[in-house]
C-alpha positions, -999 to 999 in steps of 0.1 A, spaced: 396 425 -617 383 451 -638 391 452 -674 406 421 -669 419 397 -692 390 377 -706 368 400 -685 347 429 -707 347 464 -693 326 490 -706 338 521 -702 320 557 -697 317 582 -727 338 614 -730 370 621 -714 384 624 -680 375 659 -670 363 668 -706 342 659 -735 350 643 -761 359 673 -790 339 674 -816 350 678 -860 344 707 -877 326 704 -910 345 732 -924 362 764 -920 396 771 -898 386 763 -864 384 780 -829 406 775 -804 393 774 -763 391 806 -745 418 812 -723 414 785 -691 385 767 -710 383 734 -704 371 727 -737 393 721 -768 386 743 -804 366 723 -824 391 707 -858 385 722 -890 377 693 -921 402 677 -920 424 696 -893 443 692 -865 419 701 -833 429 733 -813 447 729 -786 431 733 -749 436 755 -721 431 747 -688 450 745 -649 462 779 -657 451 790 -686 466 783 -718 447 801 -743 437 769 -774 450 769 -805 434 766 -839 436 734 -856 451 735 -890 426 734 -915 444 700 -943 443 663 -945 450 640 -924 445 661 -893 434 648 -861 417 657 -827 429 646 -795 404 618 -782 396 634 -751 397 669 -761 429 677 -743 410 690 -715 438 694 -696 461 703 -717 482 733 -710 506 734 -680 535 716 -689 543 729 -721 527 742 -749 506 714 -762 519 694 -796 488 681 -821 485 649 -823 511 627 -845 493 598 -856 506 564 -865 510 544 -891 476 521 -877 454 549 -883 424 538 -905 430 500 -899 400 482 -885 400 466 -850 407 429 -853 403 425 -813 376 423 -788 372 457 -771 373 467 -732 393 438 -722 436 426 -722 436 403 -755 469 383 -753 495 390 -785 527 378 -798 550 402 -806 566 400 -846 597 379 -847 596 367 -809 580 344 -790 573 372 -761 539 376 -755 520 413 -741 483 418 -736 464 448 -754 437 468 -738 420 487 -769 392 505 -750 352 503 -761 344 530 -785 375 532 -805 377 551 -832 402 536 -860 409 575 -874 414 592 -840 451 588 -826 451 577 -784 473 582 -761 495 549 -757 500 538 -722 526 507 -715 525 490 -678 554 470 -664 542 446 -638 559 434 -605 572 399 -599 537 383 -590 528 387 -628 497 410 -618 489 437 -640 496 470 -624 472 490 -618 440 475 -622 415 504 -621 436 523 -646 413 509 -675 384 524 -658 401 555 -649 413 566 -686 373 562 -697 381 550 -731 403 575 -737 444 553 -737 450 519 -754 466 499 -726 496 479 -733 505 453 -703 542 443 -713 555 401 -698 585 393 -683 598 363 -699 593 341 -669 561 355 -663 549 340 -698 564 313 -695 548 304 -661 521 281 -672 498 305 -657 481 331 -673 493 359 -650 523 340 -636 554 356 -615 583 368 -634 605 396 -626 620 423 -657 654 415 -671 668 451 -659 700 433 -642 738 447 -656 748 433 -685 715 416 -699 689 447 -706 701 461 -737 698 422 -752 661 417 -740 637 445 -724 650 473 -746 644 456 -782 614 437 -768 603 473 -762 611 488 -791 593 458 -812 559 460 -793 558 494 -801 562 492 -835 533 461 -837 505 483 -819 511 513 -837 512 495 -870 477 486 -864 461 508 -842 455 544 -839 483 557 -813 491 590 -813 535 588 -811 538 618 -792 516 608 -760 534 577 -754 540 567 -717 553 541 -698 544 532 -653 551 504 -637 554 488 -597 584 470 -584 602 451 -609 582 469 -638 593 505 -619 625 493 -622 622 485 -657 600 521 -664 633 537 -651 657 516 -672 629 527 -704 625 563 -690 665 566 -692 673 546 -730 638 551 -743 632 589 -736 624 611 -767 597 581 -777 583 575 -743 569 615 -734 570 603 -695 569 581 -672 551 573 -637 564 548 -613 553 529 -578 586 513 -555 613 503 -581 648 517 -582 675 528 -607 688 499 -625 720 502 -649 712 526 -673 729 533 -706 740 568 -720 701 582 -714 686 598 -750 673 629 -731 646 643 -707 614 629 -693 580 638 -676 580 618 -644 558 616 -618 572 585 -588 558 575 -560 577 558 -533 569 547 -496 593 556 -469 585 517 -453 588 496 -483 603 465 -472 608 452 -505 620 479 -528 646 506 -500 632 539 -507 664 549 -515 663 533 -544 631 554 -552 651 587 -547 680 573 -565 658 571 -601 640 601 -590 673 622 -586 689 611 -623 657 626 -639 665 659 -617 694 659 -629 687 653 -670 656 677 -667 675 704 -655 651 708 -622 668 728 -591 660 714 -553 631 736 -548 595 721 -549 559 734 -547 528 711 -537 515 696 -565 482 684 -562 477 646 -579 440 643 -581 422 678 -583 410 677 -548 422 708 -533 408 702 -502 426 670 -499 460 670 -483 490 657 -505 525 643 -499 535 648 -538 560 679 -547 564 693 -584 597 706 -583 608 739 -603 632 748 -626 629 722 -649 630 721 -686 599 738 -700 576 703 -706 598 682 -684 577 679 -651 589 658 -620 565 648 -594 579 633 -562 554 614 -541 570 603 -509 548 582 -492 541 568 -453 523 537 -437 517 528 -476 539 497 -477 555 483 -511 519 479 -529 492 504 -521 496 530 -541 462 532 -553 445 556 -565 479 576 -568 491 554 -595 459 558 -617 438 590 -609 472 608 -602 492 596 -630 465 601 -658 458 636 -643 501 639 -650 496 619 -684 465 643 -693 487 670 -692 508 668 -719 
C-alpha cells in the first residue's frame, strides 16, 4: 500500500497543479495576475499573495511583517470558493521533525491510551504551515484512501484517526467501527478529536484554517457526526458511503464534497442524501445544481453536481454514483477531493 505504515513513500516536488511559491527577500510582494496559476511571491517575512485561478481571482499581496507565511503549494488553486484566507499557522511551527518522513508513524494521543498514525510528508518544512488532512477509516481498519499520500505530493500532513476496537485488535490495521451511535459520541470521538488536534499542531506546522476531515463507511459516518459538531475548525469535509448519525446542535457551515453509490449494499444511499441534505440546509444552498467537474478533465463525463446558492465559501458537491458498489470510489475520493480541498 503506498505510503503505508512502515512503508517509505517519496513523494514528487511542487504542488498539485502548481509550484511550490517561492519567499521574497524583501519588499511588499506581488500578487498573481488575474487567473494565474501562480501565487505572489511573500515579502521577508510576509504572508504570500493569494492565487487566482478556475476563474480568475486576481492574487493578493502578502503582507510585508513577521511571522508571515506562504502557502506550501502556492495556492494554485485558490480562488473559487471564497476569497482565499493566508495561512494561520500553529503553534508547532519551528519545531523540528522528531518522525520518519513519507510514511504513517503510529502515536498516542496526550492523556489517552487512543492511538492515530501520522503521515508527515518528505520535504517538510518546520516554518511552512500545511494543510491538515484527518481520515476516518471503515470497519475493516484499512486506511482510507490509500493513494491520497501520493496524490497531495508532499503538500498535507495526513492524520489516520483508530477506532477503539480497531487498536485494540491485536493487529496493526485491525477492524473496528467509529463510536458515532446515540448517546456515546459526545463521550469518545468528539474529545478524542479535539485532543489529536491539539497534539499535531503542537508539534508540527499545520496551518488551522485548512483543516479537513474524509472518511468511508463508518469513518463517513463519523466525518458527518465531525462535519456537524466540529465545523468552524474543520474548513470541510469529503465523504465515501456513510450516513447521518445523531448529531448535536451543529457549530455552523461546511465545505463538503460526498460521494455515494446508488447500489451500496452496506451503507442505503439514503443515508448518503440524508448527511448531504443537513449540510444544504446549514449552508444555505437552494435545489439547483451545475456540473461540477472533480478532476480537471473536461473531456471526462461526471456524475458530481455543485449546487448554487450557498454561502459564499460553503461549497457542496454531490457525487451520486452507479455500478460503484460500497468501496470503489477511487480516484474520486483522492484526485477529486484534494482538487475540492485545494480550493480553499
Amino acid at each position: 500500500m503506498a505510503g503505508g505504515f512502515g512503508g517509505e513513500m517519496t513523494a514528487p516536488a511542487g504542488g498539485f497543479g502548481g509550484a511550490t511559491a517561492a519567499a521574497g527577500s524583501g519588499g511588499a510582494p506581488s500578487g498573481g495576475a488575474a487567473g494565474s496559476p501562480s501565487a505572489g511571491a511573500a515579502g521577508q517575512g510576509g504572508s504570500g499573495g493569494a492565487s487566482g485561478g478556475f476563474g480568475g481571482v486576481a492574487g493578493q499581496a502578502g503582507e510585508a511583517g513577521t511571522g508571515g507565511t506562504t502557502d506550501v503549494d502556492g495556492g494554485a488553486d485558490a480562488g473559487p470558493f471564497g476569497i482565499p484566507q493566508p495561512a494561520t499557522p500553529s503553534a508547532g511551527c519551528t519545531h523540528a521533525v522528531d518522525q520518519a518522513l513519507g510514511m504513517y508513524v503510529r502515536k498516542t494521543v496526550s492523556n489517552s491510551q487512543r492511538v492515530y498514525d501520522l503521515y508527515i510528508p518528505q520535504g517538510y518544512n518546520p516554518q511552512t504551515p500545511y494543510r491538515l488532512i484527518f481520515l476516518g477509516h471503515g470497519c475493516d481498519g484499512s486506511i482510507p484512501y490509500p493513494p491520497l499520500p501520493d496524490t497531495t505530493q508532499g503538500n498535507a500532513i495526513l492524520v489516520a484517526l483508530r477506532s477503539v476496537s480497531s487498536q485494540n485488535s491485536g493487529t496493526l490495521y485491525g477492524g473496528g467501527c467509529f463510536d458515532t451511535g446515540p448517546g456515546s459520541n459526545s463521550l469518545t470521538e468528539l474529545p478524542y478529536f479535539d485532543q489529536v488536534l491539539a497534539d499535531v499542531s503542537a508539534s508540527y506546522c499545520v496551518d488551522t484554517s485548512r483543516v479537513f476531515m474524509a472518511g468511508h463507511s463508518s469513518g463517513s459516518w463519523l466525518t458527518n457526526l465531525l462535519g456537524c459538531a466540529r465545523a468552524g475548525v474543520i474548513r470541510g469535509q469529503g465523504n465515501s458511503a456513510g450516513g447521518l448519525p445523531v448529531v448535536p446542535d451543529c457549530t455552523g457551515p461546511i465545505a463538503a464534497m460526498l460521494c455515494h453509490d446508488m447500489q451500496d449494499d452496506q451503507n442505503a444511499f439514503i443515508e448518503g442524501e440524508k448527511a448531504r441534505d443537513r449540510i444544504l440546509a446549514i449552508n444555505g444552498c437552494g435545489t439547483e445544481t451545475k456540473p461540477y467537474d472533480w478532476d480537471g478533465d473536461p473531456t471526462t463525463p461526471s456524475v458530481c453536481v455543485m449546487y448554487q446558492g450557498c454561502k459564499p465559501g460553503y461549497p457542496v458537491v454531490w457525487c451520486p454514483t452507479m455500478g460503484k458498489g460500497h468501496s470503489d470510489q477511487i480516484p474520486m475520493t483522492t484526485v477529486g477531493l484534494w482538487r475540492f480541498w485545494k480550493q480553499f
